[in-house]
ROSE-4610 file (N, C-alpha, C; in Angstrom, 1 decimal, always signed):
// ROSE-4610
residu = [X/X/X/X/X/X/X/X/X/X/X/X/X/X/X/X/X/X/X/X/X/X/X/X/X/X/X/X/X/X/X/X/X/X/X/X/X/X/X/X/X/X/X/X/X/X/X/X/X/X/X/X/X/X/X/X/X/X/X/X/X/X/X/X/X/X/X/X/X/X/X/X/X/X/X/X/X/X/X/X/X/X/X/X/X/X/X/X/X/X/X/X/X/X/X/X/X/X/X/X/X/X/X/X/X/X/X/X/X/X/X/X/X/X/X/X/X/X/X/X/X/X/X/X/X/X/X/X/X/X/X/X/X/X/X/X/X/X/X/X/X/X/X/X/X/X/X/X/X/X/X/X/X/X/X/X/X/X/X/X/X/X/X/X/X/X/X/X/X/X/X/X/X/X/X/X/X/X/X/X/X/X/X/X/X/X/X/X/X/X/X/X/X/X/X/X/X/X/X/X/X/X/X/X/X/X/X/X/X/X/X/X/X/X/X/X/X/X/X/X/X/X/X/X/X/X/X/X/X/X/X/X/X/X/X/X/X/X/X/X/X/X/X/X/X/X/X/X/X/X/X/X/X/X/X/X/X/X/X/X/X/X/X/X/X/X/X/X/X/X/X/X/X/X/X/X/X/X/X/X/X/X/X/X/X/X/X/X/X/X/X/X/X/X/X/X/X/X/X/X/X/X/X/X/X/X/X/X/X/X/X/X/X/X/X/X/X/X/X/X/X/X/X/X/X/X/X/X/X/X/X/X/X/X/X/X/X/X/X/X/X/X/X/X/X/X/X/X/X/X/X/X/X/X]
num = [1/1/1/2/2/2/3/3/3/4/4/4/5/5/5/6/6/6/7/7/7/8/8/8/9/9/9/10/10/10/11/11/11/12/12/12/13/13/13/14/14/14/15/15/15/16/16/16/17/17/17/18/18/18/19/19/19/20/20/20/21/21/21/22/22/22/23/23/23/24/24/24/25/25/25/26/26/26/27/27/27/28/28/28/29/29/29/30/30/30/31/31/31/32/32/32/33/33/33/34/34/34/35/35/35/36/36/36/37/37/37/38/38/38/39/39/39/40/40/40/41/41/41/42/42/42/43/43/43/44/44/44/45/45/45/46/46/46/47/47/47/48/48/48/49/49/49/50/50/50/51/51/51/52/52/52/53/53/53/54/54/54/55/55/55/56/56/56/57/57/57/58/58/58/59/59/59/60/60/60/61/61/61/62/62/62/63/63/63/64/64/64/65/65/65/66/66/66/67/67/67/68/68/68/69/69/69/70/70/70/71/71/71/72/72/72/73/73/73/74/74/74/75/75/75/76/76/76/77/77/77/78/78/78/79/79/79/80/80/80/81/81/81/82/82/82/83/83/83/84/84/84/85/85/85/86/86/86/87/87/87/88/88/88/89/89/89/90/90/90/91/91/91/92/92/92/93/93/93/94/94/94/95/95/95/96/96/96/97/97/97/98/98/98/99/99/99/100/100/100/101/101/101/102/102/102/103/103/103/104/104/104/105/105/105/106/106/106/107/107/107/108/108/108/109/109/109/110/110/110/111/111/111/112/112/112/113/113/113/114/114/114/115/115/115/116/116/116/117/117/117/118/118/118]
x = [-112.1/-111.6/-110.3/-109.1/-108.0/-108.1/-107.1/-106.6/-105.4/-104.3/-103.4/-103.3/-103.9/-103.9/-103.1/-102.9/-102.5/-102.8/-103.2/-103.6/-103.1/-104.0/-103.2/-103.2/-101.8/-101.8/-101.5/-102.0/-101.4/-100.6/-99.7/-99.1/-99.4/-99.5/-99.5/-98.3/-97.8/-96.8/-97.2/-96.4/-96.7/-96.7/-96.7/-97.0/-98.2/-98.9/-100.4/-100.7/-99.2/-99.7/-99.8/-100.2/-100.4/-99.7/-99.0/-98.1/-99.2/-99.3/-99.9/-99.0/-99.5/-98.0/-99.0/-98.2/-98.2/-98.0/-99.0/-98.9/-99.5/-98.8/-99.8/-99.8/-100.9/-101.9/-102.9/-102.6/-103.4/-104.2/-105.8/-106.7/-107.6/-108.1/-109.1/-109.8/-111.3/-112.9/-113.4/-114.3/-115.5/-116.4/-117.2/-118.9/-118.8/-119.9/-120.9/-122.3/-123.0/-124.0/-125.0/-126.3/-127.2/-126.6/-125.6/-125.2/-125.7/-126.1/-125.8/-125.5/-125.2/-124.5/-124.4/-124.9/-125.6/-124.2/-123.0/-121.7/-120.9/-119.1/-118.3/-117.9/-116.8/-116.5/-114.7/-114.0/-112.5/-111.9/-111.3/-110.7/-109.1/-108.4/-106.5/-106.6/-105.5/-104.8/-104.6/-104.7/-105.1/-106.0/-107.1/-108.3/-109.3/-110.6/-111.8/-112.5/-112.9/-113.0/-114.8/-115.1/-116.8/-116.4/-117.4/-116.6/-117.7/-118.2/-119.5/-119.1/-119.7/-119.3/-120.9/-120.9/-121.8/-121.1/-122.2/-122.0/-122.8/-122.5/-121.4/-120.4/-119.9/-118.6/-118.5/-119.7/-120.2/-121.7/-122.0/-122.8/-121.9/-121.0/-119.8/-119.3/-119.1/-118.4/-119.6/-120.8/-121.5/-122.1/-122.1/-123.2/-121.4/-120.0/-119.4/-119.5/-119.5/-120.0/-120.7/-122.5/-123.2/-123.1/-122.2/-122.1/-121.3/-120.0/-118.9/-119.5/-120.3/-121.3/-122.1/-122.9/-123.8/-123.0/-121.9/-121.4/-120.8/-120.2/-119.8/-121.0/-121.9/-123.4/-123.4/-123.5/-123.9/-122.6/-121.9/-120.9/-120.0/-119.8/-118.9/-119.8/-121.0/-122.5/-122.2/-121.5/-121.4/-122.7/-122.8/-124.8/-123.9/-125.1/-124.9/-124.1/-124.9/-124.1/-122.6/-122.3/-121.0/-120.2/-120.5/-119.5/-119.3/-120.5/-120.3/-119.1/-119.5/-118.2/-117.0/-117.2/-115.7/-114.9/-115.5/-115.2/-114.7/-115.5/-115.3/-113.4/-113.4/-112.1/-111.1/-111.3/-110.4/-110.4/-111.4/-111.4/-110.9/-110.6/-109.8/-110.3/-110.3/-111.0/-110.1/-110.4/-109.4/-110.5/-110.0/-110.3/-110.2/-110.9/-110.4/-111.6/-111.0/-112.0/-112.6/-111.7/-111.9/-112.0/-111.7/-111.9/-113.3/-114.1/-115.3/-116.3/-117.4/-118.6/-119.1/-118.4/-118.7/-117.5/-117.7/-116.5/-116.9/-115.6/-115.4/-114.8/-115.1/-114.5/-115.1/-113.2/-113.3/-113.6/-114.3/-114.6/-113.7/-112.5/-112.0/-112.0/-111.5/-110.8/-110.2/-109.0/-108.4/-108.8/-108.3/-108.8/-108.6/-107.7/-107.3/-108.4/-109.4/-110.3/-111.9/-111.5/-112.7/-112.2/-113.5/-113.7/-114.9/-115.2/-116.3/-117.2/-118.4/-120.1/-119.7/-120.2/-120.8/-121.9]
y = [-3.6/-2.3/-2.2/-2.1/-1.8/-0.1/+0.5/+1.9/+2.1/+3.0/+3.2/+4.8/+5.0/+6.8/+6.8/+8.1/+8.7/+8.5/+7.4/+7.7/+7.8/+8.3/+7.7/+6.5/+6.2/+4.7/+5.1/+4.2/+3.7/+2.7/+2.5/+1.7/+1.6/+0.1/+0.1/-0.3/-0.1/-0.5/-2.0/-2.5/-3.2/-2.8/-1.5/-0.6/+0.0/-0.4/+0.3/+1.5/+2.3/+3.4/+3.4/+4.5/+4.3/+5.5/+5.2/+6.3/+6.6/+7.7/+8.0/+8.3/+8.0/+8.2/+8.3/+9.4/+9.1/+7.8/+7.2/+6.3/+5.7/+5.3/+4.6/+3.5/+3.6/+2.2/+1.3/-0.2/-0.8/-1.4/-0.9/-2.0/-2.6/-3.8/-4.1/-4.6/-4.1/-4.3/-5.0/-5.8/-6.7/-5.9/-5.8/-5.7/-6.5/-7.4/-8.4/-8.3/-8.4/-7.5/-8.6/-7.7/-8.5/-9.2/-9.0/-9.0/-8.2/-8.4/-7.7/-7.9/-7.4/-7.2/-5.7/-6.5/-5.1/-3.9/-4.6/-4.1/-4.3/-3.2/-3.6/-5.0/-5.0/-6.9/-6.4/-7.1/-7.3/-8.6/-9.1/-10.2/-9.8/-10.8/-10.3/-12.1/-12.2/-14.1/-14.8/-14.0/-14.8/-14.5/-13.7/-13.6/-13.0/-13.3/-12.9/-12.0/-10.6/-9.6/-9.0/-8.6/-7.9/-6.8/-5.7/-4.4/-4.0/-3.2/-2.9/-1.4/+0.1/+1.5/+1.5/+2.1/+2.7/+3.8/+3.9/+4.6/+3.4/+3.6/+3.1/+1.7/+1.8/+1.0/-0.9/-0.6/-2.5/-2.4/-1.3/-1.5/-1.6/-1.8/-1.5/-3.0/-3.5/-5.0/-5.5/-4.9/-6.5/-6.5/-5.3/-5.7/-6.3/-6.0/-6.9/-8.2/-8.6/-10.0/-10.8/-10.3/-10.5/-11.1/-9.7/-9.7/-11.3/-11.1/-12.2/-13.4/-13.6/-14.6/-15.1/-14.4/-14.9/-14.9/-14.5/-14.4/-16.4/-16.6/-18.0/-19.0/-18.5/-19.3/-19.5/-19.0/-18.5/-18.9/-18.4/-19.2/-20.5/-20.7/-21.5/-22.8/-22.7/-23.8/-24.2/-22.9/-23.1/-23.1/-23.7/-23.4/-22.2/-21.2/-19.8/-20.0/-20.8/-21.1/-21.5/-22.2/-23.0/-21.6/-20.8/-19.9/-19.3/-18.4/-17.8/-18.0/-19.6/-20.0/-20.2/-20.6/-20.2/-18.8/-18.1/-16.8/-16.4/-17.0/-16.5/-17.0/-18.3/-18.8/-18.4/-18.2/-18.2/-16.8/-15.7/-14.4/-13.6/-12.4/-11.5/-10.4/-9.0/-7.7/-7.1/-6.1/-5.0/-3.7/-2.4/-1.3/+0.2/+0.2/+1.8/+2.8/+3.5/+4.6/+5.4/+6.1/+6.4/+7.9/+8.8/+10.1/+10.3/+9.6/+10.4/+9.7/+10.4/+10.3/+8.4/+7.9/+6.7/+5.6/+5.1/+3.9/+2.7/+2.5/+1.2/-0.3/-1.3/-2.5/-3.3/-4.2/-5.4/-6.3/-7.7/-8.9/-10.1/-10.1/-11.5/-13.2/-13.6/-14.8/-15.9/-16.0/-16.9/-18.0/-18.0/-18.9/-20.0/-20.1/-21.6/-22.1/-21.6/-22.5/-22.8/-22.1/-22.4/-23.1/-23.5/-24.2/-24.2/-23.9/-23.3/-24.2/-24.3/-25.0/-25.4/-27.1/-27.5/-27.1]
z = [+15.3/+15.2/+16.0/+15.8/+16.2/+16.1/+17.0/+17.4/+18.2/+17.5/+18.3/+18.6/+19.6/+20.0/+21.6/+21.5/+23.0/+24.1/+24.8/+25.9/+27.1/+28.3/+29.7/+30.4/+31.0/+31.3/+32.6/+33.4/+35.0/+35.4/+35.9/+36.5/+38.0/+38.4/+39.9/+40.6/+41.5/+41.8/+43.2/+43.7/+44.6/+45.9/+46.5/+47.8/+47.3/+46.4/+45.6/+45.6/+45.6/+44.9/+43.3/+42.5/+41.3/+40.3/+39.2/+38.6/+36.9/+37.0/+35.4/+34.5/+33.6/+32.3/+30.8/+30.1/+28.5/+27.8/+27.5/+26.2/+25.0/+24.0/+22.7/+22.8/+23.0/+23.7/+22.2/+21.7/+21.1/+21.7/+21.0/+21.5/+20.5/+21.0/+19.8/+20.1/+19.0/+20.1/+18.7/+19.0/+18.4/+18.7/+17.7/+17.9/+17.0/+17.8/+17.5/+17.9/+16.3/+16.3/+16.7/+17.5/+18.3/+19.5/+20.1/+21.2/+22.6/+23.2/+24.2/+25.6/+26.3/+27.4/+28.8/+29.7/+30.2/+31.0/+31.3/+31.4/+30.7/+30.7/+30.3/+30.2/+29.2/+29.6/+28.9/+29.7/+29.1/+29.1/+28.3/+27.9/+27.9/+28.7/+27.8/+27.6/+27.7/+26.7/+28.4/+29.1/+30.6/+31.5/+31.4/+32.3/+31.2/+32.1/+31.8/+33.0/+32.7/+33.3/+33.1/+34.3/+34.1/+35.0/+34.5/+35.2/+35.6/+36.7/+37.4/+37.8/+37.6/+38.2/+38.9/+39.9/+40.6/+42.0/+42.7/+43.8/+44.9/+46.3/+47.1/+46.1/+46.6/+46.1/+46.1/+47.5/+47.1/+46.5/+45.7/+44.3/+43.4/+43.1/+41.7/+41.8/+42.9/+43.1/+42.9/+43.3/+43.6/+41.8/+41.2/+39.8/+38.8/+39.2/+38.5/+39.0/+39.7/+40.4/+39.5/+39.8/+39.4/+37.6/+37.0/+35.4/+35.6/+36.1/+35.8/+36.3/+36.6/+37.1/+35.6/+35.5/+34.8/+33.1/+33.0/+31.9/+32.2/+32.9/+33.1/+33.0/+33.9/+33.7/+31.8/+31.3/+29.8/+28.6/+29.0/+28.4/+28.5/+29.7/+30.4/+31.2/+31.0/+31.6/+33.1/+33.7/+35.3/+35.9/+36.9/+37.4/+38.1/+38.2/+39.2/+40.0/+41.1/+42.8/+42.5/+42.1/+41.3/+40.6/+40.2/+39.6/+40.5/+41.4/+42.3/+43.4/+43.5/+44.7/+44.0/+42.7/+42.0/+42.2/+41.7/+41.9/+43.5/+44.0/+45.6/+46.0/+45.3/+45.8/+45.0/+43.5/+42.7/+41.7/+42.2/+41.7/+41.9/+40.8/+41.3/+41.4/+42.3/+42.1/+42.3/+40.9/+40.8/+40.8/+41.8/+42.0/+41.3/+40.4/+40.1/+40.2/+39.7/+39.1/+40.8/+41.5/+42.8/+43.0/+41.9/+41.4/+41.4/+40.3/+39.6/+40.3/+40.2/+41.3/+41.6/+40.9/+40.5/+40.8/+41.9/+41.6/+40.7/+39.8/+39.0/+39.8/+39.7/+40.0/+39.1/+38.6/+37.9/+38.5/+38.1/+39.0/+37.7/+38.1/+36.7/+37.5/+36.7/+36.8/+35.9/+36.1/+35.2/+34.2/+33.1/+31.9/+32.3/+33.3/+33.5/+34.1/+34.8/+35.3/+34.4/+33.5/+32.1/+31.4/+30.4/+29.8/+28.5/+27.6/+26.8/+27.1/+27.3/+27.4/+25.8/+25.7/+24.8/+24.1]
């Protein structure tokens, strides 16, 4: 499914503040049926993203962790501990969602260090 609607976008800057703005935003989602997955997931053409919301805020990191973890386990035939410390060295966490009763955090990491499981 592709969509091009109105929405709001953020910019961050590099002093981390953040600017909201009007825009028409393309996205495009797969369902793939009989899939499932117990969080969000984002893909762009250079990272792989698990997204975790809860309350306190190292429940939201630690279940995207967890997700981007066992998504590598599963896809990628990392053993756990091995992704884990990948991640540890070579991941990235991105912060949002600090408004609503619930903080969000992304757990990614670069395509370059994957490889699809045989």
């Amino acid at each position: 499914m592709n969509s091009a609607n109105p929405v709001r976008a953020h910019f961050t800057t590099p002093f981390g503040t953040t600017v909201e703005y009007a825009s028409t935003t393309t996205i495009h989602v797969d369902l793939i049926k009989g899939w499932h997955i117990e969080w969000p997931r984002l893909e762009t053409d250079e990272l792989l993203m698990a997204i975790g919301s809860a309350r306190p805020l190292e429940d939201s990191t630690r279940i995207a962790y967890h997700e981007r973890v066992l998504w590598m386990e599963k896809e990628y035939g990392f053993d756990r501990w091995d992704a884990y410390m990948m991640l540890s060295q070579c991941g990235k966490v991105r912060l949002g969602n600090f408004v609503d009763p619930k903080y969000s955090v992304g757990a990614a990491i670069s395509k370059k260090y994957l490889a699809p499981a045989d």
